[in-house]
N, C-alpha and C positions, 0 to 999 in steps of 0.2 A: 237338554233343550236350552236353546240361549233365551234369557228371558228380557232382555234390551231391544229397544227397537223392530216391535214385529207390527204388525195390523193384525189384530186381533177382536172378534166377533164372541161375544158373550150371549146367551138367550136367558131371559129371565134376571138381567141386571138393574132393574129398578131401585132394585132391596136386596136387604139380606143378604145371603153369601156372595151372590151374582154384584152387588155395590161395591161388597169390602172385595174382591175381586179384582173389579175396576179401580177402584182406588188403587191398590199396592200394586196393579201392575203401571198405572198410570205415571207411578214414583219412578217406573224403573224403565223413563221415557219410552214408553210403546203407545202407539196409537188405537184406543179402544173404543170401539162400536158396540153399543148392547140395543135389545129390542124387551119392550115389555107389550103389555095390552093395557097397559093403563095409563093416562097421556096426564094426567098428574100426577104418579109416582114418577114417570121419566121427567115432567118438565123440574120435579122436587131434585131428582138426580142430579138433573143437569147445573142447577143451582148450586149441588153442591161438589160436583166436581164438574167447570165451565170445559173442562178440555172435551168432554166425553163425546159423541158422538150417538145420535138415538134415534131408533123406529120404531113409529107403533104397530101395532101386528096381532094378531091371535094364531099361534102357532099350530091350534090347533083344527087349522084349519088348509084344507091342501093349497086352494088358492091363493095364500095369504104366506103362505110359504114358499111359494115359488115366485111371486110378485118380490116377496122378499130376497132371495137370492140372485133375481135376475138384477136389482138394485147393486148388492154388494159388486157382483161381478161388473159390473159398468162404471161404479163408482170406486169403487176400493178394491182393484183387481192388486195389489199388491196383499190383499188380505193371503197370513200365512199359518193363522194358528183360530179352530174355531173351538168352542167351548160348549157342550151342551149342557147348560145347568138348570135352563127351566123347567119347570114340575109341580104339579099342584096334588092335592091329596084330599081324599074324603074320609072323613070318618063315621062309620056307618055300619049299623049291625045289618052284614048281605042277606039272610031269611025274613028280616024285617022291614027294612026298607025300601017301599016302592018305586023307589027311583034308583035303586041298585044298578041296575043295567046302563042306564042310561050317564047314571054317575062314571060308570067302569068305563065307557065306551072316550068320554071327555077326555080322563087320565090314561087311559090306552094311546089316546090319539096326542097326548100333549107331551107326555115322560116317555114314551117309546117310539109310535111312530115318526113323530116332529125331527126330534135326534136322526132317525136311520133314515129319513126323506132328507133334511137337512145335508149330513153325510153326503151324500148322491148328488144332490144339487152343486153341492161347492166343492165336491172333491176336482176337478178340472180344474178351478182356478188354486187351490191349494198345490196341488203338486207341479203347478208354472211357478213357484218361488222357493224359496231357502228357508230352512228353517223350518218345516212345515209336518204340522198335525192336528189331533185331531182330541180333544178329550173332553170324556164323558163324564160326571158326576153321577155318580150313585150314592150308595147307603149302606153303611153295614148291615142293612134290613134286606139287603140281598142276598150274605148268608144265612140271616135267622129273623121268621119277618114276626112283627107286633100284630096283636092279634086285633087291634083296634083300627088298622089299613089295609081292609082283607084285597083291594089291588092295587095300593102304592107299592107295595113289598113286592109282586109278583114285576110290575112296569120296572121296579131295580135287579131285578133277579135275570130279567131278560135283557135289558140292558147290561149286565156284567158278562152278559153271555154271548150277547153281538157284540161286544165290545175284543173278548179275547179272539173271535172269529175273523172279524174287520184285521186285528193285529197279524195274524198271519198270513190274512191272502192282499194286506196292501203295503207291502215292505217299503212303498217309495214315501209316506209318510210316518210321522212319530204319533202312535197311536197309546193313547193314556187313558187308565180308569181312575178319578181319585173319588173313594169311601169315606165318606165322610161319616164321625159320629152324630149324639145330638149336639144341636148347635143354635144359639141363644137368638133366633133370628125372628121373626114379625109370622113367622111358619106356625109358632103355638098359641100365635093369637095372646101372646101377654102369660103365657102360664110353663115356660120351658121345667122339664125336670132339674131336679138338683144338680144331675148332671154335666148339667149342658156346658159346653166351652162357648166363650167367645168367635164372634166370626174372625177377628184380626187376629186371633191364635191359630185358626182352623185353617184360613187362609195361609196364613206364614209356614205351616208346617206343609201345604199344598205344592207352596215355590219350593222351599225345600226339597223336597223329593223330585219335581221337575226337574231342577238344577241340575239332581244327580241323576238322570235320565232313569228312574223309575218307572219301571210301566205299569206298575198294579199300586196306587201310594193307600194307605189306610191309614188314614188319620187318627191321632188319642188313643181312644181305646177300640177302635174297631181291629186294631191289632190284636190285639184280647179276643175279642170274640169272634173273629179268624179260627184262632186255633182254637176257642171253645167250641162252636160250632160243627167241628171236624171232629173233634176227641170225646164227646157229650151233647151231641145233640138236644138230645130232653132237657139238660140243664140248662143249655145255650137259651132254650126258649123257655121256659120258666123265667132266668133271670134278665131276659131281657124283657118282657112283660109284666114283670115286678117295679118297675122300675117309674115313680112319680115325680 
């Protein structure tokens, strides 16, 4: 994938990986649009990188999803690479929690559906340009999920799985999953594990593999737990739930 001068749609780029995102792709002169729900994390964005382009939105919402794409296509019909990276997550014991359901149905609709309605909506104007695809953001918690997300883990699991689906019946664009590990981002609320990498590392390693037209990229150590997950199962989830 060429990663210079595209129009490029980001979801979830206020913060966090969806910002350093925009950022490094912004270096490597492309035109980047992100949407948040929060009109002071984008106005904070836009401050700090003035090139950026920004809609407020709640994606997970159908109306507000398709308000949003009929925009893109009218205005930035040169858009050629979209980005599904927003996601939110509950953490919540599901036997205990009375708002379980209600919680599950939010992250259903925000980390799964948004992505595969989004997909649908701008796939027309995508494959009227060059250069043109489509990538998803998950989680190595798609292999092997933590027991403290009993439906972020499942919204990545299913997303990894429409995601290799999309790949083979839409050959006219470049369809990409990239797996992210943990990653030091406003996501843990100020407490990341010891683990965590950097966004501006997680991100570099993201171009990286795009570069080389990877279709499946697994950032840090989710390459690790790729093949634990496959070879040990039980252990994959023990040691990924050990993990502070």
């Amino acid at each position: 994938m060429n990663l210079h001068n595209n129009t490029i749609f980001i979801t979830g780029g206020s913060s966090g990986l969806g910002l350093e995102m925009a950022k490094q792709l912004i270096a490597l002169n492309n035109t980047v649009l992100i949407c948040g729900r929060n009109p002071e994390k984008l106005s904070a964005a836009k401050k700090q990188l003035p090139e950026l382009i920004t809609y407020c939105c709640d994606l997970s919402k159908d109306t507000e999803r398709i308000q949003l794409s009929a925009w893109i296509r009218e205005t930035y019909p040169s858009l050629n690479i979209l980005v599904n990276n927003a996601a939110i997550v509950h953490r919540n014991d599901f036997g205990k929690d009375p708002d379980a359901y209600e919680k599950a149905v939010t992250e259903i609709m925000t980390n799964l559906l948004a992505p595969v309605h989004l997909s649908k909506l701008l796939l027309p104007v995508l494959q009227q340009n060059n250069n043109a695809g489509i990538i998803n953001i998950t989680s190595g918690l798609a292999y092997t999920p933590r027991v403290q997300y009993p439906v972020y883990n499942a919204t990545k699991a299913a997303l990894h799985s429409f995601t290799q689906v999309v790949r083979a019946q839409v050959s006219s664009l470049q369809i990409t999953e990239v797996l992210f590990p943990v990653v030091d981002t406003p996501w843990h609320l100020g407490n990341p594990p010891k683990i965590a990498i950097s966004p501006a590392k997680a991100v570099k390693e993201m171009l990286a593999g795009l570069s080389r037209n990877k279709k499946e990229i697994r950032v840090g150590a989710v390459k690790l737990l790729y093949y634990l997950g496959r070879l040990a199962p039980g252990f994959a989830f023990k040691k990924i739930n050990s993990l502070h």
